[in-house]
DRENKEBA-663121 format. One record per residue (C-alpha): x, y, z; residue number from 0. Coordinates in steps of 0.5 Angstrom, whole numbers. Example, Ala and Ser with C-alpha at 12.3 -4.5 7.8 and 13.67 -1.06 7.14 Angstrom:
<segus>
[[25, -9, 16], 0];
[[27, -2, 14], 1];
</segus>
This chain:
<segus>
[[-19, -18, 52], 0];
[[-13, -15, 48], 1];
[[-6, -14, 51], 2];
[[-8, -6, 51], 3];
[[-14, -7, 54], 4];
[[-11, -11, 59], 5];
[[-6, -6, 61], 6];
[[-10, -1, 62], 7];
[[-15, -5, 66], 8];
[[-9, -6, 70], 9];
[[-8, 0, 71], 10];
[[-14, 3, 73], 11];
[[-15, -3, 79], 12];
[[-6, -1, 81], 13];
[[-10, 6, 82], 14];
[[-17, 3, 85], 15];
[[-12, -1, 91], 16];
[[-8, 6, 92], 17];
[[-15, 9, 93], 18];
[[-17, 4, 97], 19];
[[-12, 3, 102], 20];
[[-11, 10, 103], 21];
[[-18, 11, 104], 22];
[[-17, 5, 109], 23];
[[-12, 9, 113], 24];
[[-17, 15, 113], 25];
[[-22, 11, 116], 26];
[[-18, 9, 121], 27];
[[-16, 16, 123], 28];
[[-22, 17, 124], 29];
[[-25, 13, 128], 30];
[[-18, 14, 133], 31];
[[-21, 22, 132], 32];
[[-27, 20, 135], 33];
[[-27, 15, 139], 34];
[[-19, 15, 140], 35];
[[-15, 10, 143], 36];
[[-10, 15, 138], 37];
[[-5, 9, 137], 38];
[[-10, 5, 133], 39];
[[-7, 9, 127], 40];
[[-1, 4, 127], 41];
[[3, 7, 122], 42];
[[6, 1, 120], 43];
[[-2, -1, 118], 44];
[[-1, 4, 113], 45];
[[5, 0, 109], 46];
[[2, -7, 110], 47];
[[-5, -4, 107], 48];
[[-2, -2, 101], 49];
[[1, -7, 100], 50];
[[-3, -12, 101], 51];
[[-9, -9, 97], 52];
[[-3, -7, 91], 53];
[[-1, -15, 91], 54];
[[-7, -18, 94], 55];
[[-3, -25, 91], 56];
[[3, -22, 94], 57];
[[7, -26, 100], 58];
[[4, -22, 105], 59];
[[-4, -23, 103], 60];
[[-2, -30, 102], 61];
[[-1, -31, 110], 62];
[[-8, -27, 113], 63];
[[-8, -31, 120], 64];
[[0, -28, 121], 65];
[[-2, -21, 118], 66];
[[-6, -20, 124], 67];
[[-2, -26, 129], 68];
[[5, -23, 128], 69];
[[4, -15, 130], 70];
[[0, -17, 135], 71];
[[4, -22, 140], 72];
[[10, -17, 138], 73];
[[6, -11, 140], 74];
[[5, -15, 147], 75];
[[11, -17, 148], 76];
[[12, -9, 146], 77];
[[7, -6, 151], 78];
[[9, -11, 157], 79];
[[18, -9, 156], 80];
[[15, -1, 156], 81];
[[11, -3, 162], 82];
[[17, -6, 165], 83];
[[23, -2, 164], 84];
[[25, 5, 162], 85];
[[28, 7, 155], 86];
[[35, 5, 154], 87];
[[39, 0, 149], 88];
[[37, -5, 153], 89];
[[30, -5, 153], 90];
[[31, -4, 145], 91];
[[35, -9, 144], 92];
[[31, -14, 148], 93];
[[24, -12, 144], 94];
[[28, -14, 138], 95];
[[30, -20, 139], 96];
[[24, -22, 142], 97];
[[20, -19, 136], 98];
[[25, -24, 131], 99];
[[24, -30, 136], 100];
[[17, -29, 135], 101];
[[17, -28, 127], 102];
[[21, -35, 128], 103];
[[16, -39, 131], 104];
[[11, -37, 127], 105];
[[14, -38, 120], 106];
[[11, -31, 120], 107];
[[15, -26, 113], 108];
[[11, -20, 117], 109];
[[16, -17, 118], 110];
[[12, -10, 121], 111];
[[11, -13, 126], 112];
[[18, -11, 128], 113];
[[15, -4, 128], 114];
[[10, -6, 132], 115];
[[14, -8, 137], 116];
[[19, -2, 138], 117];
[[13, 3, 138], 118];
[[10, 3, 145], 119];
[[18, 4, 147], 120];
[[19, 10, 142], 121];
[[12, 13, 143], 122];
[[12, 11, 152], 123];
[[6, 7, 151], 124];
[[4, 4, 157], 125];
[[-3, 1, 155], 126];
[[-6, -6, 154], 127];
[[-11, -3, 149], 128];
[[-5, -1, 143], 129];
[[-5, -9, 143], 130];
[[-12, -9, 143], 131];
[[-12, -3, 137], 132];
[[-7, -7, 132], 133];
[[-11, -12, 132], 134];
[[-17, -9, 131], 135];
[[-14, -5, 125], 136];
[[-11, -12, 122], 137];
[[-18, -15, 123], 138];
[[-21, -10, 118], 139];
[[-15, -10, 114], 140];
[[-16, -17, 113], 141];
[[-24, -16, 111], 142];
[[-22, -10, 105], 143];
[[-17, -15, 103], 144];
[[-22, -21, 103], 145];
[[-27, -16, 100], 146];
[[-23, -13, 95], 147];
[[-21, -21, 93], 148];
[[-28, -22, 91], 149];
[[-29, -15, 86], 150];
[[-24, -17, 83], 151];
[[-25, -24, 82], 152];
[[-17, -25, 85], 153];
[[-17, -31, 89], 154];
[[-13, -32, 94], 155];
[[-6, -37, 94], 156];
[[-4, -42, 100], 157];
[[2, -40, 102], 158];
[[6, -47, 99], 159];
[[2, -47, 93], 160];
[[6, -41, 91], 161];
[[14, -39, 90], 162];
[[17, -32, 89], 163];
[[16, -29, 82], 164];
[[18, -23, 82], 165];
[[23, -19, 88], 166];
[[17, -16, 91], 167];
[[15, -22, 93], 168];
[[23, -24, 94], 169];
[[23, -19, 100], 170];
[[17, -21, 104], 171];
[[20, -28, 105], 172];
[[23, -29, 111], 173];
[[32, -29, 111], 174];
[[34, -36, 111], 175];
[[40, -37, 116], 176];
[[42, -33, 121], 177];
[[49, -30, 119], 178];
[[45, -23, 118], 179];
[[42, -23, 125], 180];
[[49, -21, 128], 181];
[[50, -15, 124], 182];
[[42, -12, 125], 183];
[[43, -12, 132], 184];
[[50, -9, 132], 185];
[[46, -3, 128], 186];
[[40, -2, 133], 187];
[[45, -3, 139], 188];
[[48, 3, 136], 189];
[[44, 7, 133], 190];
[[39, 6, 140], 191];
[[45, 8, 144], 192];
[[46, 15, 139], 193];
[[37, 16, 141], 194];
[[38, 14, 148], 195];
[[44, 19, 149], 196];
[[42, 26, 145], 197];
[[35, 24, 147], 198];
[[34, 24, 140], 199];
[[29, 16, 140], 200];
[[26, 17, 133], 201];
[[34, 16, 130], 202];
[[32, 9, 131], 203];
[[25, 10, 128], 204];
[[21, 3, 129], 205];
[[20, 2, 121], 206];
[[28, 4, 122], 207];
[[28, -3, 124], 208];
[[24, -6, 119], 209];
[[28, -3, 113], 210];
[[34, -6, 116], 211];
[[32, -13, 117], 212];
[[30, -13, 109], 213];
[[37, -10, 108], 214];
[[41, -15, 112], 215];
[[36, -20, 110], 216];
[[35, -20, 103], 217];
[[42, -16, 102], 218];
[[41, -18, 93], 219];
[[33, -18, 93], 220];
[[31, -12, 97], 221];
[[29, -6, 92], 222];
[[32, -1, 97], 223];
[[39, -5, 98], 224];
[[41, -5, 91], 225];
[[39, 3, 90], 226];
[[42, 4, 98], 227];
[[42, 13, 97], 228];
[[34, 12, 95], 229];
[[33, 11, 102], 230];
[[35, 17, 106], 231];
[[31, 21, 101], 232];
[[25, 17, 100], 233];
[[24, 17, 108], 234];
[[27, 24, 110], 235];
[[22, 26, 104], 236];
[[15, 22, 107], 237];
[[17, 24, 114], 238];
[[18, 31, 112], 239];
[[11, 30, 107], 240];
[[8, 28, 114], 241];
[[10, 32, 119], 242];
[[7, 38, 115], 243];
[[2, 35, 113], 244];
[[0, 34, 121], 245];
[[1, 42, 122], 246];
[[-3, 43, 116], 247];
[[-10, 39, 118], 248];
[[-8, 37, 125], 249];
[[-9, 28, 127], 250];
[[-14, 27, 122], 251];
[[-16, 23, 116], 252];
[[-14, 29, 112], 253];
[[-7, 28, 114], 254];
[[-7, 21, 114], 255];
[[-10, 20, 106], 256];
[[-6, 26, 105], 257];
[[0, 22, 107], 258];
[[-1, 16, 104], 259];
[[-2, 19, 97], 260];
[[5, 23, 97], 261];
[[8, 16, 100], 262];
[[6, 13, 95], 263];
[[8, 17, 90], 264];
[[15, 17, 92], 265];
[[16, 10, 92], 266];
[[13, 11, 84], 267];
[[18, 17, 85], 268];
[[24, 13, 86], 269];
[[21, 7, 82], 270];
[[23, 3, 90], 271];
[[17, -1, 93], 272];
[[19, 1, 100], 273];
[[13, 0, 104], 274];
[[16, 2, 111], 275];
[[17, 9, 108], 276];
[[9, 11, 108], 277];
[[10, 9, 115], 278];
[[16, 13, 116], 279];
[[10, 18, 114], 280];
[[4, 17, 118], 281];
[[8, 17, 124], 282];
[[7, 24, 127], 283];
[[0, 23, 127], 284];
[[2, 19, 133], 285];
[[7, 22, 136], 286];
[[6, 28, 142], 287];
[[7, 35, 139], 288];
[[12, 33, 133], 289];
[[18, 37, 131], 290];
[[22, 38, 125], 291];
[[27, 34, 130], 292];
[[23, 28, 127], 293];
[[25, 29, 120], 294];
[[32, 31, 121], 295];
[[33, 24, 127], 296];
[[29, 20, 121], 297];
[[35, 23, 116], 298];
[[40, 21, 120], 299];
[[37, 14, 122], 300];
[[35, 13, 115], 301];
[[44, 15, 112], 302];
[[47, 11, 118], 303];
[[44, 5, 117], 304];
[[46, 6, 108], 305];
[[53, 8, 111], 306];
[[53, 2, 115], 307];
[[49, -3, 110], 308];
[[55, -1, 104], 309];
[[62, -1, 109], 310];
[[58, -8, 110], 311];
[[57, -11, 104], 312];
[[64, -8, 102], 313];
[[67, -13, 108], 314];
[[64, -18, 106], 315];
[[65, -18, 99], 316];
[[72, -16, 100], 317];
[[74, -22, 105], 318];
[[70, -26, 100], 319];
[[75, -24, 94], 320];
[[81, -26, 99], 321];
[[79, -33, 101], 322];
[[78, -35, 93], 323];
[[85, -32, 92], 324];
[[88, -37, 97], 325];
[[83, -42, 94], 326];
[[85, -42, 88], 327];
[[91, -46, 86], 328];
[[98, -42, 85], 329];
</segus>
């Protein structure tokens, strides 16, 4: 095959991957539709199907137990803090950690499943079956990755058998150290504390807390930490997308495919791979009665967490540039 002819096969099969994992997520929503519960529809399943099916060799296709795992025990841990206490900062700054000691355990770089960990809090899910629903999805997730596999011949990678070749699969490696920890959870802290105190819970947004453990985990990797003002506008662009298209065709698989293709037409718009931001988009198709509340909360979270990502980096690069002064001989 020539080096034309193979451009333009990978081409048609990046288009066919779009295809099939909005087409997915349409599935789902209809069949959440149908014979419910609503909260099958994961939002984040949306960014990991796209992902997966996009990169099937990427870093997240490459762990296929831990793509399932990982949300499930965090949507556990989820459902039972919600079930147990009431929404404050507490409560969220314990899901957090919990979900991080979790993707810990398991040497998991699923890092949504820190979403699925937080969303039964924000949406007030007290329910046994969302668990239940997020593996469900994964599940199915899996078998079109593994189907998709075999039509395209691509064959799977062991985990240890492949190293990060590009930055995508750079950001999908869990942070090493834990120097970044601190800061993520001076930020949920605060920002769960605006969302508790202005009623406002979709300022800190769950895929909110998937961006920033990227973005303090991966500070020189991760695509939207290297362009910070992509951020707000590829969210605050998706949640608006979303929250119309849901008044425009209501909880449906119209909305959620419809939702899906603008998504991931802004993440080519701003040339940022940001999976979180089809999430940030399908989540009014969850949510009870959403607003337009919802996009200015998201563009509030989303440009808090820029302001705090670039003052941070300014700090330290600042006090890095302070201690080789004093290092260096007079």
């Amino acid at each position: 095959m020539s080096p034309a002819s193979a451009r333009t096969a990978s081409r048609w099969r990046a288009l066919a991957a779009d295809a099939i994992a909005a087409g997915y997520i349409g599935c789902i929503a209809a069949l959440a539709t149908l014979i419910g519960p609503f909260y099958l529809l994961f939002p984040e399943l949306g960014a990991l199907s796209h992902d997966v099916l996009t990169r099937p060799r990427g870093a997240w296709a490459r762990q296929p137990f831990l793509l399932v795992a990982t949300p499930a025990c965090t949507a556990v841990v989820g459902t039972f803090v919600t079930r147990t206490f009431s929404y404050n900062v507490i409560s969220i700054e314990v899901i957090v950690c919990l979900s991080i000691a979790i993707i810990a355990v398991l040497n998991s770089s699923i890092a949504p499943a820190l979403s699925a960990g937080l969303l039964p809090l924000v949406l007030g899910v007290r329910s046994w079956l969302y668990p239940v629903s997020i593996t469900a999805g994964l599940v199915g997730l899996l078998v079109t990755l593994i189907l998709w596999r075999w039509l395209t011949s691509e064959r799977p990678v062991g985990p240890r058998d492949a190293r990060p070749s590009n930055i995508d699969d750079i950001l999908e490696v869990r942070p090493r150290g834990l120097a970044w920890v601190p800061t993520l959870l001076v930020f949920v802290g605060v920002a769960g504390l605006g969302a508790q105190l202005t009623g406002l819970r979709f300022i800190l947004f769950p895929p909110l807390v998937v961006i920033a453990y990227e973005m303090f985990g991966h500070p020189n990797s991760c695509p939207w930490a290297l362009r910070p003002p992509t951020l707000p506008v590829a969210c605050s662009a998706t949640a608006f997308a979303g929250l119309a298209l849901y008044h425009a065709f209501g909880v449906g698989p119209t909305a959620a495919v419809a939702t899906m293709v603008v998504g991931t037409l802004v993440n080519k718009v701003t040339r940022v791979h940001m999976p979180p931001a089809l999430a940030v988009g399908l989540l009014p198709l969850v949510m009870h009665n959403p607003a337009a509340s919802y996009v200015a909360s998201v563009a509030i979270g989303t440009s808090a967490l820029t302001v705090c990502f670039v003052v941070q980096r300014q700090m330290f690069a600042h006090w890095q540039a302070r201690r080789t002064r004093r290092s260096s001989p007079d």
